[in-house]
N, C-alpha and C positions, 0 to 999 in steps of 0.2 A: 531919484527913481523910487518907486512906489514898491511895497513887496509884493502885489502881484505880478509888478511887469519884470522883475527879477525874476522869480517863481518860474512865470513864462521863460525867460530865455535861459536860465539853468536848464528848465524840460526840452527846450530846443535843441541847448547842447549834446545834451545827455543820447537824446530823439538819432542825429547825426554819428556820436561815435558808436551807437549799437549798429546803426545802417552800414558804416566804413567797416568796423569789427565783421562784417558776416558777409560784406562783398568783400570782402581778404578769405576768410574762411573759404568761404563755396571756390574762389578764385584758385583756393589751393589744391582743394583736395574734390572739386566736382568734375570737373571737364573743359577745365578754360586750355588756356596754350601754355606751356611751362619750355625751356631752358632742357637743352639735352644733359646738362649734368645735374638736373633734378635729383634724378635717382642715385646721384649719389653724396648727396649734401650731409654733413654729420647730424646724427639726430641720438637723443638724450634715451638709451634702451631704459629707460625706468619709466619712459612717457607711455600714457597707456592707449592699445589700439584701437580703443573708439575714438582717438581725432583723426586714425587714416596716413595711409602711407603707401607708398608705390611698391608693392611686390612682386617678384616672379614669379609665375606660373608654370610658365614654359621654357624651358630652350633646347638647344642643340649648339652643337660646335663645328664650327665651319672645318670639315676635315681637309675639304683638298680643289682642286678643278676641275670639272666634271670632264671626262673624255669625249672626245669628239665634238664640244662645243667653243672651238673657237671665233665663232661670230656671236655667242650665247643663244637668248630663244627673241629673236627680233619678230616680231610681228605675232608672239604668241601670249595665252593668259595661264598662269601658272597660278592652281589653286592646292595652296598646301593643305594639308587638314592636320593640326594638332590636336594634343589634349592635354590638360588643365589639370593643374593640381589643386589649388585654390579658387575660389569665386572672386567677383567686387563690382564697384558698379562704375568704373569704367577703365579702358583698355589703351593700348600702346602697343607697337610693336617695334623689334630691332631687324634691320637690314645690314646684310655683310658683302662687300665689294673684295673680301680680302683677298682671293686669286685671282680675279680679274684684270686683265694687262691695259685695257682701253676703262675712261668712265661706263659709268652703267647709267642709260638711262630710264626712269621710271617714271612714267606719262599718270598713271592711275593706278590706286590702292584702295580694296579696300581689306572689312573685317566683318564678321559674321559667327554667328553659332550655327553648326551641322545640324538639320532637319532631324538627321541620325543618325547614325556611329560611323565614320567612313563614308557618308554619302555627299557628293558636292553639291546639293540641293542647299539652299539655306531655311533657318528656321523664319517663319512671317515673322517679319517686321523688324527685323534685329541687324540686315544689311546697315553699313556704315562705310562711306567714303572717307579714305585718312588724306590727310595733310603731313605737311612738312613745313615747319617753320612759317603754317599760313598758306603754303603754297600746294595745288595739288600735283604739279610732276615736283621730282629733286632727281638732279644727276649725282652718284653716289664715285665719286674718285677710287682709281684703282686703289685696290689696297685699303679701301676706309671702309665708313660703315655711319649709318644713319639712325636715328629713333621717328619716329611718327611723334605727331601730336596726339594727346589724349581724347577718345573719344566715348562719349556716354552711351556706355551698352552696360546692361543689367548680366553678369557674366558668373552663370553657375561653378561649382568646384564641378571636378570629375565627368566632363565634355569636351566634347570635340567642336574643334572652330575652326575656321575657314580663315585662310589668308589670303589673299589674291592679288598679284602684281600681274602688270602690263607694262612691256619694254618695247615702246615703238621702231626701235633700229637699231642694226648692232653692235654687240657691246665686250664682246672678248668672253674667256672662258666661264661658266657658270661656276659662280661657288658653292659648292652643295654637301649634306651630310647623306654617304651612300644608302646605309643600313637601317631606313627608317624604321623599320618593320610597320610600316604602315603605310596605306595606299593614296596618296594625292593623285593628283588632275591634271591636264591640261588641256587647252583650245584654241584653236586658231583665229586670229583678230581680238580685237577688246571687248570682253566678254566679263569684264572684272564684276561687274556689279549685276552682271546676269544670276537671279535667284533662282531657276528651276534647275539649274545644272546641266542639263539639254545638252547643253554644247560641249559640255568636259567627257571627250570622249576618251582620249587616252588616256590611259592609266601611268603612274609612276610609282618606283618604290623610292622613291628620294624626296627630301627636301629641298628645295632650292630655295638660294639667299636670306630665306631666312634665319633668323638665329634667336631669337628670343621675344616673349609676349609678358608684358608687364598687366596686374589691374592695382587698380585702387580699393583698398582693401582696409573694412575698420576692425577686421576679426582675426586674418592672420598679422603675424608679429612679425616675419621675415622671412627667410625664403634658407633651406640648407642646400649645398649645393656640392653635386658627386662628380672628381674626375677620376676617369678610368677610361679601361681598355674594352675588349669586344664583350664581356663578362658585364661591364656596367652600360653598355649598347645594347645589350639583351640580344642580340644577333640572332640567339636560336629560340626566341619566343616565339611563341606564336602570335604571329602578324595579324594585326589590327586589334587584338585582344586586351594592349597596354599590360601586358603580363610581364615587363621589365624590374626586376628586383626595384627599381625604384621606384615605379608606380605601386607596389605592395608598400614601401615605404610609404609613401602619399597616401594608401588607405590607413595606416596606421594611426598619421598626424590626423587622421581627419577625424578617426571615430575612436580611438581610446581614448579613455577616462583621462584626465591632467595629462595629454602627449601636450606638446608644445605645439602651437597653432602656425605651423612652416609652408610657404610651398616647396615643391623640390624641383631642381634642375638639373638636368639630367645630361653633362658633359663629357660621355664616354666617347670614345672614337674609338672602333677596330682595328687591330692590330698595332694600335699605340702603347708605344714604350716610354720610358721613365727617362731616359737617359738621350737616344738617339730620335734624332730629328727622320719623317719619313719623307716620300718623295711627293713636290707638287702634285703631280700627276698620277696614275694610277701604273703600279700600288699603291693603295691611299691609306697609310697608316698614320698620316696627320704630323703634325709636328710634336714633339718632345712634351710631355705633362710640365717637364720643368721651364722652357720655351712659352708655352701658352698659360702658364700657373695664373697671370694677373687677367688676361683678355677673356676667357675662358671661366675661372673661378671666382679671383678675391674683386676680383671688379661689376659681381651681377647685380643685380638691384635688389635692393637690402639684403645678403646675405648676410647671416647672423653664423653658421656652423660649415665646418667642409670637413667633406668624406675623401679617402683616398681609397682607391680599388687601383694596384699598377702593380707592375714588374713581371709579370707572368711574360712577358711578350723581348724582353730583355734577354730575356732567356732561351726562348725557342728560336729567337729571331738574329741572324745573320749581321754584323758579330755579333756572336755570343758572350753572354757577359759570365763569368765564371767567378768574379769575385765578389762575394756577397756586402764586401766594405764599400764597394763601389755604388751598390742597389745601396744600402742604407745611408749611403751621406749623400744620396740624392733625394730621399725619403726628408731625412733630417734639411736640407735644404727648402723643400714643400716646407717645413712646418717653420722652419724662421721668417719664412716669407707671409707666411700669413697671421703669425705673430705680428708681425710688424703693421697688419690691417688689424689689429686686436680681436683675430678669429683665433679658436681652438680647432686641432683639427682632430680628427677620427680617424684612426688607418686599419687597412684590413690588412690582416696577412695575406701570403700565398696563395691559392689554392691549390691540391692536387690534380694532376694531368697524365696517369700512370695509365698507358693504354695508347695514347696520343702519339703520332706519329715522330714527334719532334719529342718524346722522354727517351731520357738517359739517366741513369742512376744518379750520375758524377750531376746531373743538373738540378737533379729532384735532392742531391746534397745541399746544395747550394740555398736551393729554396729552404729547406728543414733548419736551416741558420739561419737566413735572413729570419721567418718564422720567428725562430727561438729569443732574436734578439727585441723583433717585434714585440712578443710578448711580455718579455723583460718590464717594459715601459720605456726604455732607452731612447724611442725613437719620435712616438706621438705623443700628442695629451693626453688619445682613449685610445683602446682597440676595441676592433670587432674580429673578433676569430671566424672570418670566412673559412678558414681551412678546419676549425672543428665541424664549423657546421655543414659543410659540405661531405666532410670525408667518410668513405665505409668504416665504420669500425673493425671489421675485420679483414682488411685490408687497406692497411690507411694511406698509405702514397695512391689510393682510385678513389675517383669520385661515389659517394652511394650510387647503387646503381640505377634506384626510384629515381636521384637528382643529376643523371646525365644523362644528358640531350643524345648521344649518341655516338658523339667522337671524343668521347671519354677527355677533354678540357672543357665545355662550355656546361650552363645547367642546362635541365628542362624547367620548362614554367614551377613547375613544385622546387626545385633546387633556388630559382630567382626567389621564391614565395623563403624559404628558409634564409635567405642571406637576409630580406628584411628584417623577417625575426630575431635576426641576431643582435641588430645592432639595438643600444640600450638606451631609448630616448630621453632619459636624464642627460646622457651625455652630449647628446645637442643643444640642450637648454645654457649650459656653462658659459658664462659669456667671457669671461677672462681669460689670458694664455697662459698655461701652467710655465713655469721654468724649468728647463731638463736639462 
């Protein structure tokens, strides 16, 4: 052999492994079809975020069964509208079967960015039909839960997006998050991929089935992720404003100077307790934080930090927990669990509730210990003193009275606006478990 004709098929070689090199690349991280345990493959945190990686942006947590839907919505189009913490350039979503008694069937799916804040119109050009496994229905077994396939949409940070499922016949109780503080859709017949919105005549304050929205992301590094009670649900925000503490968190990641580049996921459920499981059905205080700790928290897509906002509701709520050793080794319980995913966690304290129909001295006792030992360090890797920052200084068992919402336990939008500031975004960057 000649050294030209060597020459040649060394650059042929060469030619061939760049082409295979870069149909794996785009294969991974563009929009091909991946494996629903993608998102949670181990990956090397020292790797840096321009090769790309699956983020959350969004979720919610399936609290409970919606009432009065025991055939769910058959013959109806249910357009959620979320919003974003993170951008990327392309999208995923999660569906949850989890109270549902019979499969659920989902004939068509898509995804879309809002025209406009809360409006079900879509923006031109951005409609997208999802898949499952390839296929466009998937019947979701009771009790389970399904990811979409990746789809190439150009997905801004801090917007609202459109979900939109079609269940042609039906399917048992809907699973829904009640307290969306935000307005989605619905319409009668298949209407999923209808872009003027026309049709979405009814209004909803819920969520249904969905649960969370992934992108492909070469900017953010991971995603932190909050569980808590009606306090991290934002309950008494103001509706459709994303004024939930933890959307002021997600402005924070997004635009201070060296914040750590997060989306945030937003796992609160009303009237959830720490300790005790709530009922299916309504009242829908969801199941126990420590019950759903892995479905819920250590299991989202790249979660890197976890916040804890709980126990207020342990307290108010029916039995009543009176011994604060009980509230902290369920606390300490959350954090060995997520040690064990090599997460650090974050826990807030208390907050004050003096005012509130359910305060008692002997309970605002109880809290002021838990509190104390909170602070200590005893319990988590960091704190955030929600109960400094929330409380009157002079009168400290009441909320300021700027930062309550009006039934002296929840914030108003400025009290959610102050819980983000509290917490110290060094401390979500820590990627190791402290030992306590």
């Amino acid at each position: 052999m000649n050294k030209s004709v060597g020459y040649a098929l060394l650059a042929g070689l060469a030619a061939v492994v760049v082409l295979v090199s870069t149909a794996i690349f785009v294969g991974f991280g563009g929009g091909g079809s991946w494996g629903n345990n993608s998102a949670h493959q181990p990956r090397n945190p020292a790797a840096p975020a321009v090769s790309g990686q699956w983020v959350g942006t969004w979720s919610a947590a399936a609290a409970a069964a919606e009432p009065g839907t025991l055939d769910g919505y058959a013959g109806m189009s249910i357009r959620n509208v979320v919003h974003t913490s993170v951008g990327g350039s392309s999208a995923r979503i999660q569906l949850s079967n989890l109270y549902g008694t019979r499969p659920l069937p989902v004939s068509h799916a898509s995804l879309a960015l809002a025209a406009a804040p809360s409006d079900p119109t879509a923006a031109p050009g951005t409609m997208r039909r999802l898949a499952f496994g390839g296929r466009a229905a998937v019947t979701i077994p009771a009790g389970g839960a399904v990811t979409s396939d990746p789809v190439r949409l150009s997905v801004p940070q801090d917007t609202d997006m459109l979900v939109t499922t079609y269940s042609p016949s039906p399917s048992g109780p809907a699973t829904y998050h009640p307290y969306a503080r935000q307005t989605s859709y619905l319409a009668r017949g298949d209407r999923t991929e209808d872009t003027t919105g026309a049709a979405y005549t009814e209004q909803s304050p819920y969520w249904r089935y969905l649960t969370g929205v992934d992108v492909w992301s070469t900017e953010a590094h991971g995603a932190v992720v909050v569980i808590g009670d009606s306090i991290t649900d934002g309950i008494t925000s103001t509706a459709g404003a994303n004024h939930r503490w933890t959307d002021f968190l997600a402005t924070r990641l997004r635009s201070e100077p060296g914040a750590p580049r997060y989306g945030v996921l937003n796992q609160g459920i009303s009237g959830n307790r720490l300790l005790v499981n709530g009922s299916r059905f309504s009242p829908n205080n969801g199941p126990s934080a420590l019950s759903r700790l892995d479905r819920d928290a250590l299991s989202r897509t790249g979660v890197k930090a976890v916040v804890v906002e709980i126990g207020i509701n342990d307290l108010l709520k029916t039995p009543r927990q009176y011994d604060p050793e009980k509230i902290l080794a369920g606390m300490r319980q959350i954090v060995r669990d997520a040690h064990a995913r090599g997460l650090r966690v974050t826990g807030g304290t208390l907050t004050p509730f003096s005012g509130h129909r359910g305060y008692t001295a002997k309970l605002d006792e109880v809290r002021r210990e838990v509190n104390a030992t909170i602070r200590s360090g005893a319990v988590f890797d960091e704190v955030v003193d929600f109960d400094k920052a929330l409380r009157d200084p002079w009168s400290p068992e009441r909320l300021r009275p700027s930062y309550d919402s009006g039934d002296h336990l929840h914030p108003s939008d400025e009290g959610y606006r102050a819980m983000a500031d509290a917490i110290n975004l060094d401390h979500l960057r820590r990627a190791a478990p402290a030992s306590l």
